[in-house]
Structures are given as C-alpha cells and as structure tokens.
VEXZAVO-915040 format. One record per residue: residue number from 1; residue in one letter; x negated, y negated, z negated of N, C-alpha, C in turn. Coordinates in steps of 0.02 Angstrom, whole numbers. Layout:
// residues N
<zaro><seq>NUM</seq><type>A</type><n_x>X</n_x><n_y>Y</n_y><n_z>Z</n_z><ca_x>X</ca_x><ca_y>Y</ca_y><ca_z>Z</ca_z><c_x>X</c_x><c_y>Y</c_y><c_z>Z</c_z></zaro>
...
//
This chain:
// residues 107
<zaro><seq>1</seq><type>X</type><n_x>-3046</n_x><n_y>-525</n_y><n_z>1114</n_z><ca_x>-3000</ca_x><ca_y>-537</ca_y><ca_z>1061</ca_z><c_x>-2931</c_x><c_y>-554</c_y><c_z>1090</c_z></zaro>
<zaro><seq>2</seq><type>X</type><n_x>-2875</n_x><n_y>-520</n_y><n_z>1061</n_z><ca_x>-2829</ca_x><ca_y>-533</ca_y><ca_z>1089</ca_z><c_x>-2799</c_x><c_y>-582</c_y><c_z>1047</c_z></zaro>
<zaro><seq>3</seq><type>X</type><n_x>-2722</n_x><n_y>-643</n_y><n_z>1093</n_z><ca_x>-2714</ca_x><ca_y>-689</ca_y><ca_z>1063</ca_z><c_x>-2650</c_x><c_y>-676</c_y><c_z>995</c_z></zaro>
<zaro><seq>4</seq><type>X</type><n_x>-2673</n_x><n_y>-708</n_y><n_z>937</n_z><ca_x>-2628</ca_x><ca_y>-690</ca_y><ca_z>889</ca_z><c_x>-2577</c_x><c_y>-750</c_y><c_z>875</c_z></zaro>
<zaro><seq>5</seq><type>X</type><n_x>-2524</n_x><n_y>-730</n_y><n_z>885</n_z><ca_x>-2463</ca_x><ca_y>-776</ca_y><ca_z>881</ca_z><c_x>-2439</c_x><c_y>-766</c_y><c_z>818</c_z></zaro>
<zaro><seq>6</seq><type>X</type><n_x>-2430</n_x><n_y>-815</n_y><n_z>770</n_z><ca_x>-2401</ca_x><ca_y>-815</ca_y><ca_z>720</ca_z><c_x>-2338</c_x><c_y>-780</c_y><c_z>726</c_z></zaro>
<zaro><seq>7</seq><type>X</type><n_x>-2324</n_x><n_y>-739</n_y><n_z>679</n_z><ca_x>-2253</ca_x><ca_y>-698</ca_y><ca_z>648</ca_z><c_x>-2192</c_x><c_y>-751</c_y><c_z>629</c_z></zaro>
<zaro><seq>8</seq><type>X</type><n_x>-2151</n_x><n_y>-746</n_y><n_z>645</n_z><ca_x>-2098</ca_x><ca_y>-773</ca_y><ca_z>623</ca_z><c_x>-2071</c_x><c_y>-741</c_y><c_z>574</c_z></zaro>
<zaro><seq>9</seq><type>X</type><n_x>-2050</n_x><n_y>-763</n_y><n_z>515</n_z><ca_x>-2005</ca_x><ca_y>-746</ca_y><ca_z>474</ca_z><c_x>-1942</c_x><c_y>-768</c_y><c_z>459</c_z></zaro>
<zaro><seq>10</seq><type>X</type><n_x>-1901</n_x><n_y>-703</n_y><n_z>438</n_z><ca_x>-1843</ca_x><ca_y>-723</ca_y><ca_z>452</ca_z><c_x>-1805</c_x><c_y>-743</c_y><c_z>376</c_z></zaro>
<zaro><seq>11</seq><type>X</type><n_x>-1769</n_x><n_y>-799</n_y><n_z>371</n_z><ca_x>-1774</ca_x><ca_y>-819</ca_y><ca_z>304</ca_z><c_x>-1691</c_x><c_y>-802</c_y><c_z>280</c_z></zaro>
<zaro><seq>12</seq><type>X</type><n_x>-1681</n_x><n_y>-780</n_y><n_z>237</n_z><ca_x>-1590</ca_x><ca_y>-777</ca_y><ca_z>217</ca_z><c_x>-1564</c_x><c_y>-827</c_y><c_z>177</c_z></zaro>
<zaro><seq>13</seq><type>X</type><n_x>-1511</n_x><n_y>-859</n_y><n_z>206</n_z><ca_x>-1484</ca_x><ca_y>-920</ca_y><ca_z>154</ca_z><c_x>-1437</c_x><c_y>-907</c_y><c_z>146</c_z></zaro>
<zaro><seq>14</seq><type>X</type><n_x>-1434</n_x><n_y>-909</n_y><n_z>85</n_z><ca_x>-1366</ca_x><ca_y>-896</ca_y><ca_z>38</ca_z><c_x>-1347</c_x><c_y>-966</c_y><c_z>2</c_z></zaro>
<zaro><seq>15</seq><type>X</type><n_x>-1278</n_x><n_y>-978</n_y><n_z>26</n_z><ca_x>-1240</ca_x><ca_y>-1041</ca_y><ca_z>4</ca_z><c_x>-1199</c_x><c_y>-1015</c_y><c_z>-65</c_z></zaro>
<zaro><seq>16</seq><type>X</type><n_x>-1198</n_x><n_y>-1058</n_y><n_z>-109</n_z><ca_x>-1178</ca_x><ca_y>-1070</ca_y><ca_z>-186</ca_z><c_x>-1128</c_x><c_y>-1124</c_y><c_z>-190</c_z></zaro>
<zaro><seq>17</seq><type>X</type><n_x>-1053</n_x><n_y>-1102</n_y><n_z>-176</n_z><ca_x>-1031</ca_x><ca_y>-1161</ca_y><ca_z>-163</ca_z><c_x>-969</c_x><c_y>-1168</c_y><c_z>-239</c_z></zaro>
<zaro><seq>18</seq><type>X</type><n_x>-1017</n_x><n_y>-1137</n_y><n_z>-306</n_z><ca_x>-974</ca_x><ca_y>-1147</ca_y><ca_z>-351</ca_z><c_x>-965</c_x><c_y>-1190</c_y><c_z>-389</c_z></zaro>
<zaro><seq>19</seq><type>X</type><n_x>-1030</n_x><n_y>-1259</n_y><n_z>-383</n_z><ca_x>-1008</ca_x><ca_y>-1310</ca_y><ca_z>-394</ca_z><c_x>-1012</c_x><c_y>-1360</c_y><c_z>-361</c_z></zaro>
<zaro><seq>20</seq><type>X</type><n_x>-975</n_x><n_y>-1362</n_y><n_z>-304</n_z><ca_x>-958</ca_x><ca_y>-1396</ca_y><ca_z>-253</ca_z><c_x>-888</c_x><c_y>-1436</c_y><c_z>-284</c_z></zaro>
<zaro><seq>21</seq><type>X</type><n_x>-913</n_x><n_y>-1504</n_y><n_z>-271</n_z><ca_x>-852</ca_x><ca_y>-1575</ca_y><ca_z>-256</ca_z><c_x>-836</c_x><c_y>-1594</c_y><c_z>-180</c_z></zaro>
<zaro><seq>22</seq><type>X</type><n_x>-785</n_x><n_y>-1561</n_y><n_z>-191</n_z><ca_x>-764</ca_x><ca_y>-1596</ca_y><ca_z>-141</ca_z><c_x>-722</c_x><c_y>-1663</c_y><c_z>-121</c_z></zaro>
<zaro><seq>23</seq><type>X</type><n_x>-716</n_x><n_y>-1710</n_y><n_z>-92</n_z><ca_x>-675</ca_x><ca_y>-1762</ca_y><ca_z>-85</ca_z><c_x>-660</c_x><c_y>-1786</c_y><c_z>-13</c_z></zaro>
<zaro><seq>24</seq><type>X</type><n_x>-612</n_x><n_y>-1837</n_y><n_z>-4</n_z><ca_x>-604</ca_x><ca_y>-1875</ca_y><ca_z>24</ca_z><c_x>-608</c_x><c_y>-1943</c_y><c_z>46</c_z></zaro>
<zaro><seq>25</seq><type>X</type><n_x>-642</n_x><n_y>-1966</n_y><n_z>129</n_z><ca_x>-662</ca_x><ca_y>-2039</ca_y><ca_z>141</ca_z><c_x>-656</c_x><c_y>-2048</c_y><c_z>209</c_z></zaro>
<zaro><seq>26</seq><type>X</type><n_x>-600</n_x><n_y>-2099</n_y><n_z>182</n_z><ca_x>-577</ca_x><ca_y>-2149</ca_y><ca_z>254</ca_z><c_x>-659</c_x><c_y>-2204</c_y><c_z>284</c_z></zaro>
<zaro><seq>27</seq><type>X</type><n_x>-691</n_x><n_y>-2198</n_y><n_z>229</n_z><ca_x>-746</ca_x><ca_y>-2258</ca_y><ca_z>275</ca_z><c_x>-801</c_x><c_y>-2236</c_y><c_z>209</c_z></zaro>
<zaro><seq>28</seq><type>X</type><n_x>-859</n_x><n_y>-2269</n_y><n_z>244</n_z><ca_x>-933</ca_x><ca_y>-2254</ca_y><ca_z>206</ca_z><c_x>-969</c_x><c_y>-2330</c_y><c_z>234</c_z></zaro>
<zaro><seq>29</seq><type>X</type><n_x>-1005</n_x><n_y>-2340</n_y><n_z>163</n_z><ca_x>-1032</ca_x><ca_y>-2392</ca_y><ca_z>168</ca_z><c_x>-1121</c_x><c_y>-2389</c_y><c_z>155</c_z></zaro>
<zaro><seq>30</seq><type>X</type><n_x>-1173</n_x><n_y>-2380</n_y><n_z>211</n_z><ca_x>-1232</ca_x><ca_y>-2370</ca_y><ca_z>190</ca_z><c_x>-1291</c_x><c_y>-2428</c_y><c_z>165</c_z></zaro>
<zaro><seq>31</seq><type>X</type><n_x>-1321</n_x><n_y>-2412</n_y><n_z>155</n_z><ca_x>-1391</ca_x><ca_y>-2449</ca_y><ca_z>124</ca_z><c_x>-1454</c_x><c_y>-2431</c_y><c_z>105</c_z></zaro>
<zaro><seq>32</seq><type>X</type><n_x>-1512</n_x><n_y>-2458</n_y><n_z>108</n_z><ca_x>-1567</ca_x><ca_y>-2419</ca_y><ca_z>128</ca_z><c_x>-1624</c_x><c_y>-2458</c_y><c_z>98</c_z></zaro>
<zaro><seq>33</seq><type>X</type><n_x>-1685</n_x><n_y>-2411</n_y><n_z>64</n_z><ca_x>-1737</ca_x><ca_y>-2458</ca_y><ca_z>41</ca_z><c_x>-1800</c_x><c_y>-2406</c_y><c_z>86</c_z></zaro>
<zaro><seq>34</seq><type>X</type><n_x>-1856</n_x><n_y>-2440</n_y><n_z>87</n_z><ca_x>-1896</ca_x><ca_y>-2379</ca_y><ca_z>116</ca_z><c_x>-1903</c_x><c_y>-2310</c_y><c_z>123</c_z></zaro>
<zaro><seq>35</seq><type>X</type><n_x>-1903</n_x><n_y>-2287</n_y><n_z>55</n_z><ca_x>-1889</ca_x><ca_y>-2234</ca_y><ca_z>34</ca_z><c_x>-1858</c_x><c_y>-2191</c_y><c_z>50</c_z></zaro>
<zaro><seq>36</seq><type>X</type><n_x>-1778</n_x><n_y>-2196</n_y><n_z>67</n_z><ca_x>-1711</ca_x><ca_y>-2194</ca_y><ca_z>45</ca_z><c_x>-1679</c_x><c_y>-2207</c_y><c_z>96</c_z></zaro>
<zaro><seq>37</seq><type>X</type><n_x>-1609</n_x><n_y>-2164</n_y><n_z>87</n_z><ca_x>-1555</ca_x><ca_y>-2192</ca_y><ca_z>134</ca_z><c_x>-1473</c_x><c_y>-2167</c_y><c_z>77</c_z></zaro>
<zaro><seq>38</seq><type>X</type><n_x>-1437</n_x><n_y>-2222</n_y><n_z>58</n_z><ca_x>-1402</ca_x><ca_y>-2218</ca_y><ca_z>21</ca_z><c_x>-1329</c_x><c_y>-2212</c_y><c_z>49</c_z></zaro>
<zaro><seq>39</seq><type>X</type><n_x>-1290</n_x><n_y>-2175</n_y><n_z>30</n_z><ca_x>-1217</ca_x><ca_y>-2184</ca_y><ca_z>80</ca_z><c_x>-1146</c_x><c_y>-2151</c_y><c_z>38</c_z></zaro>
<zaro><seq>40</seq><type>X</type><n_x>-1121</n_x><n_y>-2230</n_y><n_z>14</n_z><ca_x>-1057</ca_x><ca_y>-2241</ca_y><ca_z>-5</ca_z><c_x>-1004</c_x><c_y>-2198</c_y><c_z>28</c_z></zaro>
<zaro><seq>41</seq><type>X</type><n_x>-975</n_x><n_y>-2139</n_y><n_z>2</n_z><ca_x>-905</ca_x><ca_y>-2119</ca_y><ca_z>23</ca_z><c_x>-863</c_x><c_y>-2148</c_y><c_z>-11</c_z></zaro>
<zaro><seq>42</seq><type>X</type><n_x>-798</n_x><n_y>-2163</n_y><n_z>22</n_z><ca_x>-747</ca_x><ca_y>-2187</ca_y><ca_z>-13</ca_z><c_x>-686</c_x><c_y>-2205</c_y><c_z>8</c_z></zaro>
<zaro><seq>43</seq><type>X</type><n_x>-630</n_x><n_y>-2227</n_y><n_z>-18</n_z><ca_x>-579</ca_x><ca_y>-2251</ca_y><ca_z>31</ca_z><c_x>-544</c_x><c_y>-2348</c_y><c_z>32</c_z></zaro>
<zaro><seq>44</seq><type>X</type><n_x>-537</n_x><n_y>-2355</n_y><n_z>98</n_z><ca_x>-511</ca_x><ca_y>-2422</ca_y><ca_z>117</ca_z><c_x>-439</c_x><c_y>-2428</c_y><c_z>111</c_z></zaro>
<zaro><seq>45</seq><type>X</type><n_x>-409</n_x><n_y>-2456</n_y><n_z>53</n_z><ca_x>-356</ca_x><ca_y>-2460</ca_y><ca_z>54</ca_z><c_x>-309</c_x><c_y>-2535</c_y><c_z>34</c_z></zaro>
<zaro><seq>46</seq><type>X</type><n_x>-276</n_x><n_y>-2533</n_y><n_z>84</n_z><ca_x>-245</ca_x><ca_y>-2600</ca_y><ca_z>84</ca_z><c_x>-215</c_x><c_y>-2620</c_y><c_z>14</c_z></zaro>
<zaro><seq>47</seq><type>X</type><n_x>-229</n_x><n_y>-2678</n_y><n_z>7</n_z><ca_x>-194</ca_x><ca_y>-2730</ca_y><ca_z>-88</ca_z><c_x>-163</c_x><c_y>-2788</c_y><c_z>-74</c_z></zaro>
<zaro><seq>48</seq><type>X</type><n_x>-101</n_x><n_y>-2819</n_y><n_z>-100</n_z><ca_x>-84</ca_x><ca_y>-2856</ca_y><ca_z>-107</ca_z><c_x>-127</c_x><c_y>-2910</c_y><c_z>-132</c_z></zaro>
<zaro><seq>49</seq><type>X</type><n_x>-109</n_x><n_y>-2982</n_y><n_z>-99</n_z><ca_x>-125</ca_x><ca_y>-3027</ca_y><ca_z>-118</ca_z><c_x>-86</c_x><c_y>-3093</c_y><c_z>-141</c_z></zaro>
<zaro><seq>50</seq><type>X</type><n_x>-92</n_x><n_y>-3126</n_y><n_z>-188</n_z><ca_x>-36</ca_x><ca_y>-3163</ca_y><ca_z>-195</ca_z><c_x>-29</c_x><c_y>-3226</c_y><c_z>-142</c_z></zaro>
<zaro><seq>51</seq><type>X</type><n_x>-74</n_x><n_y>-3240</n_y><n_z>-91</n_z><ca_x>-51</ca_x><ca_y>-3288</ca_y><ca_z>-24</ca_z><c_x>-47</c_x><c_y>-3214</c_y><c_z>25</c_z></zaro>
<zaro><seq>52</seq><type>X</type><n_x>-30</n_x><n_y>-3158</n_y><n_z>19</n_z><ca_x>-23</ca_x><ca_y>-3144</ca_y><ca_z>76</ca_z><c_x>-47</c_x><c_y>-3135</c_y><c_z>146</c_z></zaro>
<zaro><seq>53</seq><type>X</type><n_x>-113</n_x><n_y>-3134</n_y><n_z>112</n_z><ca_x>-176</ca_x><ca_y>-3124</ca_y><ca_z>157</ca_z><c_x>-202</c_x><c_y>-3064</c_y><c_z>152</c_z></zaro>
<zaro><seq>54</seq><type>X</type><n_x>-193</n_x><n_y>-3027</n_y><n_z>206</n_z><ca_x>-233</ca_x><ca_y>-2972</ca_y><ca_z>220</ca_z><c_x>-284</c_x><c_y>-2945</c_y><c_z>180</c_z></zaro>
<zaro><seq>55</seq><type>X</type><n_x>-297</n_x><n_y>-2893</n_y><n_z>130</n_z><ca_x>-345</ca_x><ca_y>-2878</ca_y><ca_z>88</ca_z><c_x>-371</c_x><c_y>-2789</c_y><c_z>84</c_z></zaro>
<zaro><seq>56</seq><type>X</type><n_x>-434</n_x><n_y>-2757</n_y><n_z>89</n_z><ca_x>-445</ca_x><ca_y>-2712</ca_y><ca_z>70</ca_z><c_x>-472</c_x><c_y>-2682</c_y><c_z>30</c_z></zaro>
<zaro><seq>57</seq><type>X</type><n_x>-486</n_x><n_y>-2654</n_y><n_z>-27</n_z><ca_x>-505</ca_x><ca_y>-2594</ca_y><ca_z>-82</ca_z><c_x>-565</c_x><c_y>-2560</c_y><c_z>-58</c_z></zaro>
<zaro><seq>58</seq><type>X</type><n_x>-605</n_x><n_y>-2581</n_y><n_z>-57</n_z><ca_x>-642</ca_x><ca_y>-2512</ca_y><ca_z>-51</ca_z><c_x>-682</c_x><c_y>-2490</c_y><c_z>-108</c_z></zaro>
<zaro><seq>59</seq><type>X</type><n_x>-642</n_x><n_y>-2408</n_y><n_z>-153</n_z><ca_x>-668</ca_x><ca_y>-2382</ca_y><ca_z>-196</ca_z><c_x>-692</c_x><c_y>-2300</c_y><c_z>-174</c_z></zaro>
<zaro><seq>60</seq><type>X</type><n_x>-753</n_x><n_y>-2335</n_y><n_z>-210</n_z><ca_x>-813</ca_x><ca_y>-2280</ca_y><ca_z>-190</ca_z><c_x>-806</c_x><c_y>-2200</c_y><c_z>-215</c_z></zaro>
<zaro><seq>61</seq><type>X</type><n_x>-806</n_x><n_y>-2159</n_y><n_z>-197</n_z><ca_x>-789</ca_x><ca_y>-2089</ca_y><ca_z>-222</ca_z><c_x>-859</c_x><c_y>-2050</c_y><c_z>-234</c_z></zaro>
<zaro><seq>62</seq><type>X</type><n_x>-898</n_x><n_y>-2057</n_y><n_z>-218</n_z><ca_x>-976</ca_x><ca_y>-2028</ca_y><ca_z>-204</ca_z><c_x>-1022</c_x><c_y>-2056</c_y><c_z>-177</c_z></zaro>
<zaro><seq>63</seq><type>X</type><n_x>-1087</n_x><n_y>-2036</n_y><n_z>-206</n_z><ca_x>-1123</ca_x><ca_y>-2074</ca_y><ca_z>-176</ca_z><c_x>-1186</c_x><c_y>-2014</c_y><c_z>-161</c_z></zaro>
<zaro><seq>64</seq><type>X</type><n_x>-1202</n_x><n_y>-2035</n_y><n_z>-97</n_z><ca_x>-1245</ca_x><ca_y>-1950</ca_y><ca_z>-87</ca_z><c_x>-1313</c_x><c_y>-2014</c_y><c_z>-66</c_z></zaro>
<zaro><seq>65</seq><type>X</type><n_x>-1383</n_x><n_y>-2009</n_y><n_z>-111</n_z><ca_x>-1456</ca_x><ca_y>-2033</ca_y><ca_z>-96</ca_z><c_x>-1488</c_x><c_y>-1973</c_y><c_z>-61</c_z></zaro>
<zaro><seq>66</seq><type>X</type><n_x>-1525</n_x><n_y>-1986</n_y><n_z>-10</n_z><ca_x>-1552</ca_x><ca_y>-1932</ca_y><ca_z>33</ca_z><c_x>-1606</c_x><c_y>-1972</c_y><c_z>56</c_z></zaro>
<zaro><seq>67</seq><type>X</type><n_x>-1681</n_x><n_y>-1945</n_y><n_z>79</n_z><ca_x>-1729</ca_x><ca_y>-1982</ca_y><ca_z>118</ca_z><c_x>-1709</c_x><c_y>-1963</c_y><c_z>190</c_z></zaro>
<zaro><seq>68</seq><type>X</type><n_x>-1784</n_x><n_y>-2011</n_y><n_z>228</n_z><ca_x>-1746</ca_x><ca_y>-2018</ca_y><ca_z>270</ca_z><c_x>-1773</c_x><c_y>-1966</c_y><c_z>336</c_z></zaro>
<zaro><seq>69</seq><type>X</type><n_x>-1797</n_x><n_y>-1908</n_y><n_z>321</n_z><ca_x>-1791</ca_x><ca_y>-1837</ca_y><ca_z>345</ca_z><c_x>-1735</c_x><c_y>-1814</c_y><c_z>324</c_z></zaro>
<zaro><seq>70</seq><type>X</type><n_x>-1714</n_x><n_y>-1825</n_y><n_z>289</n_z><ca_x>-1647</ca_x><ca_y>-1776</ca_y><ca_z>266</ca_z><c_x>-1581</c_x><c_y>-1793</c_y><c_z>318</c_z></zaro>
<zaro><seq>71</seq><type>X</type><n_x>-1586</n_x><n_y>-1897</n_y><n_z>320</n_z><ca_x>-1544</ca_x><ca_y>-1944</ca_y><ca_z>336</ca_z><c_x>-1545</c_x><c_y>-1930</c_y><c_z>416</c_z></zaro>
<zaro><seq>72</seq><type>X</type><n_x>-1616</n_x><n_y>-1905</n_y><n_z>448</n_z><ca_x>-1604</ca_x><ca_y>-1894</ca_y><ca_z>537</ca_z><c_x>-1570</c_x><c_y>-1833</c_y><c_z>516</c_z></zaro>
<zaro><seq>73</seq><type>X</type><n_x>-1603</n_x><n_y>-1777</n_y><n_z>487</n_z><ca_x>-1540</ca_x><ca_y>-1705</ca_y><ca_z>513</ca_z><c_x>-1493</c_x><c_y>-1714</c_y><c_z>505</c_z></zaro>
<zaro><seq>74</seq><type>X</type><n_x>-1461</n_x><n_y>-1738</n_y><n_z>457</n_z><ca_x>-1392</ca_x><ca_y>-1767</ca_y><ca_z>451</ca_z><c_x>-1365</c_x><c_y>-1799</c_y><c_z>515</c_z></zaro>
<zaro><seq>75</seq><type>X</type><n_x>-1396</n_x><n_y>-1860</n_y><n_z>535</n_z><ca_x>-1382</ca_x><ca_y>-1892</ca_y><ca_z>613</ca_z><c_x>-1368</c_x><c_y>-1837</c_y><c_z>666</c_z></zaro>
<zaro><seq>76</seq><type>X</type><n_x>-1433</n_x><n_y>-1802</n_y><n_z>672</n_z><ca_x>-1429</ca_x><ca_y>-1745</ca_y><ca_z>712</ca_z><c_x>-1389</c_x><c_y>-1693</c_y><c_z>724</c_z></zaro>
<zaro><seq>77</seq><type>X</type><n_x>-1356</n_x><n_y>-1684</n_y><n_z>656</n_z><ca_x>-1317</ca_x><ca_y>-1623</ca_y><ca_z>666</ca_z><c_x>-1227</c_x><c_y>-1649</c_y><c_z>644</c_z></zaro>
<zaro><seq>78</seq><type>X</type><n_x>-1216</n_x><n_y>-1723</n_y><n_z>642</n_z><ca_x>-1172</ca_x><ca_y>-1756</ca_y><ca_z>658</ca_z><c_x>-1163</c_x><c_y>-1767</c_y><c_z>751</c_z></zaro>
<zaro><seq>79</seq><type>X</type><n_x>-1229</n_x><n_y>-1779</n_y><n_z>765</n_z><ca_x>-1196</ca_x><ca_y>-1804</ca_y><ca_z>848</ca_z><c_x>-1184</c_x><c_y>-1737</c_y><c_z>867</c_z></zaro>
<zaro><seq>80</seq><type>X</type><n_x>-1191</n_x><n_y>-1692</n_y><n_z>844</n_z><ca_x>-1204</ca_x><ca_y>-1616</ca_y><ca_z>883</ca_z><c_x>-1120</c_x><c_y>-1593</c_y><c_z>875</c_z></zaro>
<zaro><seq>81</seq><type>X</type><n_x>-1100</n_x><n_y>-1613</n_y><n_z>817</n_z><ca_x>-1019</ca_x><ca_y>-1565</ca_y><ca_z>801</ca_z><c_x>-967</c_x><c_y>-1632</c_y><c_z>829</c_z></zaro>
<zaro><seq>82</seq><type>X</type><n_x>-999</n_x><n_y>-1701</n_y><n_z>831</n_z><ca_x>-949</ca_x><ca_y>-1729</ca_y><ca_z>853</ca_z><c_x>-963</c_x><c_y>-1738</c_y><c_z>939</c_z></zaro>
<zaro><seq>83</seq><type>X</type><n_x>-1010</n_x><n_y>-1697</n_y><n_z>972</n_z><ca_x>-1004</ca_x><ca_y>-1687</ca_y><ca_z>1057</ca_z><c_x>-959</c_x><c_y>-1640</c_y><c_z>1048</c_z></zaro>
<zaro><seq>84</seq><type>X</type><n_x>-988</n_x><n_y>-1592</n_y><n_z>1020</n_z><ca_x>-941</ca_x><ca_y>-1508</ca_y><ca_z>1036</ca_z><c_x>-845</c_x><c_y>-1503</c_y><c_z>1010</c_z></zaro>
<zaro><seq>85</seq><type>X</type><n_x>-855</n_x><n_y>-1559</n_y><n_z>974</n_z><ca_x>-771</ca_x><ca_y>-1586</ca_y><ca_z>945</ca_z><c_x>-746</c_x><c_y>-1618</c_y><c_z>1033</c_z></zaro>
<zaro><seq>86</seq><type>X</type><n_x>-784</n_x><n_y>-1668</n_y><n_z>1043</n_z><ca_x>-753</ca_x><ca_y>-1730</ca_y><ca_z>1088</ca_z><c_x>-735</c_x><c_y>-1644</c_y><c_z>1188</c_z></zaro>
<zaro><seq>87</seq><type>X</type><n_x>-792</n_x><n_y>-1626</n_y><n_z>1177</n_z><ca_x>-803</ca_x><ca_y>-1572</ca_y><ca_z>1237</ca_z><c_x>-742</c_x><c_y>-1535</c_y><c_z>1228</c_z></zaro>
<zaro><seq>88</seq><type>X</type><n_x>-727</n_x><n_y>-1516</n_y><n_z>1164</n_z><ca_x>-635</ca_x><ca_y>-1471</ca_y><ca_z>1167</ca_z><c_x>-587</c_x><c_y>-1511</c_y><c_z>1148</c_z></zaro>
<zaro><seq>89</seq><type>X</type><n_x>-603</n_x><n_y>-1583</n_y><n_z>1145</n_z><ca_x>-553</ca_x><ca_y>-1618</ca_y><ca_z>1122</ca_z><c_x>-532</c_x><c_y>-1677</c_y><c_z>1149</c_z></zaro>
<zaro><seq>90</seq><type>X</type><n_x>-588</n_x><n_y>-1723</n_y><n_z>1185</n_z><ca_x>-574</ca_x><ca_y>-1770</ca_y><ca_z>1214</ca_z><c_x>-625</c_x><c_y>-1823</c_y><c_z>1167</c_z></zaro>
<zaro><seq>91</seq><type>X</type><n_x>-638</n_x><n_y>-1886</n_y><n_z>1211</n_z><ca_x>-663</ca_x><ca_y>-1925</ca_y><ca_z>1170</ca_z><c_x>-621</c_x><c_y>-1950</c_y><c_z>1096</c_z></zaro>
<zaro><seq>92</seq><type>X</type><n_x>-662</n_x><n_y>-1970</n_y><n_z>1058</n_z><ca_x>-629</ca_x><ca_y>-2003</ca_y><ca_z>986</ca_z><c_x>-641</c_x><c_y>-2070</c_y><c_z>996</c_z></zaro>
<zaro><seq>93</seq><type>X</type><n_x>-573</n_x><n_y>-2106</n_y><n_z>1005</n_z><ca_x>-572</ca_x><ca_y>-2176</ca_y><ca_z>989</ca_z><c_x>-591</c_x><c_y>-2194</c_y><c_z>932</c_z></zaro>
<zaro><seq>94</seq><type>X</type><n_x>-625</n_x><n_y>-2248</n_y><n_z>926</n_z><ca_x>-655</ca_x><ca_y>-2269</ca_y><ca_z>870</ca_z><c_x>-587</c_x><c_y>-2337</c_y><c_z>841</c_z></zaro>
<zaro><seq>95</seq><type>X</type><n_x>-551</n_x><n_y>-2385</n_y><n_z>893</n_z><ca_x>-521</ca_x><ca_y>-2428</ca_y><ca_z>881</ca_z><c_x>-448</c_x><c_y>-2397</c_y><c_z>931</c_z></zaro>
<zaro><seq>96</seq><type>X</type><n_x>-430</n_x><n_y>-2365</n_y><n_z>912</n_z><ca_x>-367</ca_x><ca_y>-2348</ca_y><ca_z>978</ca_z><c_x>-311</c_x><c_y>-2401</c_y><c_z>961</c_z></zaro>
<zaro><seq>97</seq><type>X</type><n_x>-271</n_x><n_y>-2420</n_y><n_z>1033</n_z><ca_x>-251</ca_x><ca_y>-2470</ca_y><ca_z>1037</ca_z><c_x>-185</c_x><c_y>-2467</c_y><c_z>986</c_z></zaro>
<zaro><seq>98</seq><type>X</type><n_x>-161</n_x><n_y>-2493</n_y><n_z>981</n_z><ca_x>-128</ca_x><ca_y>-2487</ca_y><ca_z>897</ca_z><c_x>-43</c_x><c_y>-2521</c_y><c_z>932</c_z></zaro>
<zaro><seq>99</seq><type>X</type><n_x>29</n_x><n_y>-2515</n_y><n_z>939</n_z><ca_x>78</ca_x><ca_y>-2542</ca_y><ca_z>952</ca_z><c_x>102</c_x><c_y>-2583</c_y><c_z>927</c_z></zaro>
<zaro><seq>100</seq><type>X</type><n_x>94</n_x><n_y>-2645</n_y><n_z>980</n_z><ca_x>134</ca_x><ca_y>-2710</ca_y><ca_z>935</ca_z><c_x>178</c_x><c_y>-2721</c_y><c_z>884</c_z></zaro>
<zaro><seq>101</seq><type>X</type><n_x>229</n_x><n_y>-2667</n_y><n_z>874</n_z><ca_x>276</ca_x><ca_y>-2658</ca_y><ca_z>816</ca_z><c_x>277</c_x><c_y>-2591</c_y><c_z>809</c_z></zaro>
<zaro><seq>102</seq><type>X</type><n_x>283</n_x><n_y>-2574</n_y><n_z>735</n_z><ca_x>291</ca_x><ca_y>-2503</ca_y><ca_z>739</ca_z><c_x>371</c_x><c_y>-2470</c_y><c_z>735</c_z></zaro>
<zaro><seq>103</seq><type>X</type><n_x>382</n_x><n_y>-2403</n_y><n_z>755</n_z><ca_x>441</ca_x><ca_y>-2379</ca_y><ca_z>792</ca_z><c_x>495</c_x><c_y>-2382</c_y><c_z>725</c_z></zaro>
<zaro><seq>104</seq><type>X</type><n_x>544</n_x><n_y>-2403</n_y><n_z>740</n_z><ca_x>600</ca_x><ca_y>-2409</ca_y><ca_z>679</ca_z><c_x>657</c_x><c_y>-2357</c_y><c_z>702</c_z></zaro>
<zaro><seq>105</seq><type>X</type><n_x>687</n_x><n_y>-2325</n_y><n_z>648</n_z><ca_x>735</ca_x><ca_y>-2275</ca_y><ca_z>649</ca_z><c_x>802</c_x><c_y>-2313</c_y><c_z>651</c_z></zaro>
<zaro><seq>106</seq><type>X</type><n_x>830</n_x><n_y>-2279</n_y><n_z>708</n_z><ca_x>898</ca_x><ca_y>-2306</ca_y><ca_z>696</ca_z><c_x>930</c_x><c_y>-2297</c_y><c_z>629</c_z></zaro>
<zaro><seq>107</seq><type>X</type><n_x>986</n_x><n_y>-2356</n_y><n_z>635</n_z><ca_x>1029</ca_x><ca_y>-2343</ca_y><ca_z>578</ca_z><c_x>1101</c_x><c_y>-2324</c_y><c_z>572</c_z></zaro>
//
C-alpha cells in the first residue's frame, strides 16, 4: 500500500470591504474575561483643568471582542509587520526622548 498524503486544498478569499469602518487610535485600552479578549480603540487627548494639572481624555472609538485564538493571530501577525516595518525602518521608539523646550519661530 502506498502512503496517502492528504490533498491540500486550495481555498479563495475574497475580502468585502463594503462595510468597512474605518477609524483612528492614538492608544487602546484592553481587558479580558476567560472567554474573551476585549480591546478599546480610541484617542488620548489632552483637557484642561481648572488647577492646571495635567489631564487626559480617553474616548473610545471602537471596540473590537475577539477570543482568544483570534487574540494570538492577531499578536502574531502584529509582531510579524512590526519586525518587517522596524527591518526597513529602524527600531520604533516606544518613549523617544522628547526636547526640553519646543522650537520657537523667530519673530
């Protein structure tokens, strides 16, 4: 008997991207129950305060629930585009050092 190797099939995916939202997010805020892996898009944006204390906003724009097979490929195919980004691009500072004052235009 000769050995029989399963067939591969070849599958076609077709993307539907006509009702697609798209948005924008400066920061994401996650959370997680067994089940589940929950993750806040949204943006951090600086507010006045009346003492003048440092304050930030963060309003949520989306909220994408995924388990947590879904939540590693996601991981997975995040570290993958941000090596192949950093490999033609250089590392990405996460905190880059920021200038004591910022540059003022003459007057």
């Amino acid at each position: 008997m000769a050995d029989q190797q399963p067939q591969q099939q070849q599958v076609e995916l077709r993307i539907d991207e006509s009702k697609m939202h798209m948005a924008y997010a400066n920061t994401i805020r996650t959370s997680t129950t067994g089940d589940e892996v929950v993750l806040d898009f949204g943006m951090n944006l600086p507010v006045p305060t009346q003492d003048n204390r440092p304050a930030l906003l963060f309003t949520v724009g989306s909220r994408v629930v995924m388990n947590w097979r879904g939540a590693k490929r996601l991981a997975i195919s995040l570290g993958q585009v941000i090596r192949q980004f950093e490999e033609a691009n250089g590392e990405i500072q996460l905190n880059p050092a920021q200038p004591k004052s910022a540059p003022r235009l003459s007057e």
